[in-house]
C-alpha positions as CSV (number, residue, x, y, z in Angstrom):
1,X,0.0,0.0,0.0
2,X,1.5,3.3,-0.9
3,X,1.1,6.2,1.0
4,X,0.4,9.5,0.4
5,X,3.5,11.7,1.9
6,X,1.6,15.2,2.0
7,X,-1.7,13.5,3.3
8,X,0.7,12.5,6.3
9,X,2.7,15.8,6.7
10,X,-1.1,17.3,6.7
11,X,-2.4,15.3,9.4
12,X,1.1,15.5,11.9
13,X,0.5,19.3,11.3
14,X,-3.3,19.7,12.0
15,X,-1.8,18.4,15.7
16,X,0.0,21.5,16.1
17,X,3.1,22.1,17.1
18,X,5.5,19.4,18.1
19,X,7.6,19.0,21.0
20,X,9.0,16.4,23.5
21,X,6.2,13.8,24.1
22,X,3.5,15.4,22.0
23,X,1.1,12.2,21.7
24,X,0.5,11.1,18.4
25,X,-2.8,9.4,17.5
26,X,-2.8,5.2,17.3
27,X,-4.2,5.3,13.5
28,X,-1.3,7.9,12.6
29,X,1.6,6.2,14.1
30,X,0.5,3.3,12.4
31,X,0.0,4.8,9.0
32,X,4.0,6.7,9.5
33,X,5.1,3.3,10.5
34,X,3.9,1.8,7.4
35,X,5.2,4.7,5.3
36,X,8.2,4.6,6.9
37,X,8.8,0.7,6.3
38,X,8.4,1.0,2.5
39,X,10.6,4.5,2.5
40,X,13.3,2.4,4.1
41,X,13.1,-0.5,2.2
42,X,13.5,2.1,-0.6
43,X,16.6,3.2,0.9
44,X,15.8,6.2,3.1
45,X,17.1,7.3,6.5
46,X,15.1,7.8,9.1
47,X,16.4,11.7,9.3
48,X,14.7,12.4,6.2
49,X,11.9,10.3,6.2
50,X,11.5,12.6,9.4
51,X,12.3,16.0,7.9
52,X,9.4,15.4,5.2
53,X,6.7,14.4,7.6
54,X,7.7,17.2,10.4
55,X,8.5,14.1,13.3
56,X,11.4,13.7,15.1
57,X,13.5,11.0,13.5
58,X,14.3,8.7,16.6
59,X,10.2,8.3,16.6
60,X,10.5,7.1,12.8
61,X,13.2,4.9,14.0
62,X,11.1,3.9,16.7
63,X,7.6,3.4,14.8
64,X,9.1,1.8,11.9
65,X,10.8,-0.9,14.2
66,X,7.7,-2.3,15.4
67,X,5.6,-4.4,13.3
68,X,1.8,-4.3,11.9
69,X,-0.7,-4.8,14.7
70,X,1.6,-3.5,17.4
71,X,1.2,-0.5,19.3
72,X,4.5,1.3,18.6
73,X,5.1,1.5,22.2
74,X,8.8,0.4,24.5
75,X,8.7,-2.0,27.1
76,X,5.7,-3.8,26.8
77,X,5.8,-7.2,28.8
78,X,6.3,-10.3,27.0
79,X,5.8,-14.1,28.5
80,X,8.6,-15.8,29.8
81,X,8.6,-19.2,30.7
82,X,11.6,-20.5,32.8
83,X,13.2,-23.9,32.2
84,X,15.4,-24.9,33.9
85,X,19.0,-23.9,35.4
86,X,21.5,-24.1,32.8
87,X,24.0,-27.2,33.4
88,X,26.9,-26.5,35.3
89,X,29.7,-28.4,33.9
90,X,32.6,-27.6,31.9
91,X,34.4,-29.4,28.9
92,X,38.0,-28.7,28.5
93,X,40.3,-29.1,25.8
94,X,43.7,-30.2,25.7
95,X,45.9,-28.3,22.7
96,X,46.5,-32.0,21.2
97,X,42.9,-32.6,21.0
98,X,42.3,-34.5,24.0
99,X,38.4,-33.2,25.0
100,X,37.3,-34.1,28.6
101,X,33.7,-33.1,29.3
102,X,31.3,-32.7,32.1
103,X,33.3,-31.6,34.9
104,X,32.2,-29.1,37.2
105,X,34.3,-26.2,38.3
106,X,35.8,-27.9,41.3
107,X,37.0,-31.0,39.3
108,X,38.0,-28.6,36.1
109,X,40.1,-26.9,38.4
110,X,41.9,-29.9,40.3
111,X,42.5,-31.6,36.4
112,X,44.3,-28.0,35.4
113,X,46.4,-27.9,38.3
114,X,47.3,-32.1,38.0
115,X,48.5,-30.9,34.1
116,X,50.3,-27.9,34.9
């Protein structure tokens, strides 16, 4: 879907002027976001992608990052299922290709000192 660049610079301008944290609209982000996708793909940098909408470039940056059906927003929480402590052995390697796995640290340390 191609969008219309001045139909965008229009509607970030009928919110009036832009500062730090001036909120912009669901639907619009979305609509820059997509914009700013294909722009990129094209080739374009974020800073001027930025300059012809009248948006601060890190928010293009931002906006275009997320994809379709998200809300463009940081540090949403996402599921996390834990499995299981990772294993706590080593495997060492001698430099004539002896390989000696599954000892823990105590033991890996007692075989290096034995060797040296």
């Amino acid at each position: 879907m191609k969008h219309d660049v001045s139909t965008l610079r229009r509607r970030v301008h009928a919110l009036g002027p832009r500062r730090r944290g001036a909120r912009v609209p669901r639907a619009l982000r979305a609509a820059i976001a997509a914009y700013a996708r294909e722009e990129r793909a094209g080739g374009a940098s974020c800073g001027a992608i930025a300059e012809r909408l009248g948006v601060c470039s890190e928010s293009i940056r931002r906006w275009a990052r997320t994809g379709p059906g998200r809300d463009g927003r940081a540090g949403g929480l996402v599921p996390v299922h834990v499995v299981g402590e990772a294993a706590r052995t080593l495997t060492v390697w001698s430099p004539s290709g002896y390989r000696v796995e599954g000892l823990s640290i105590a033991e890996t340390a007692e075989l290096l000192r034995r060797l040296a």
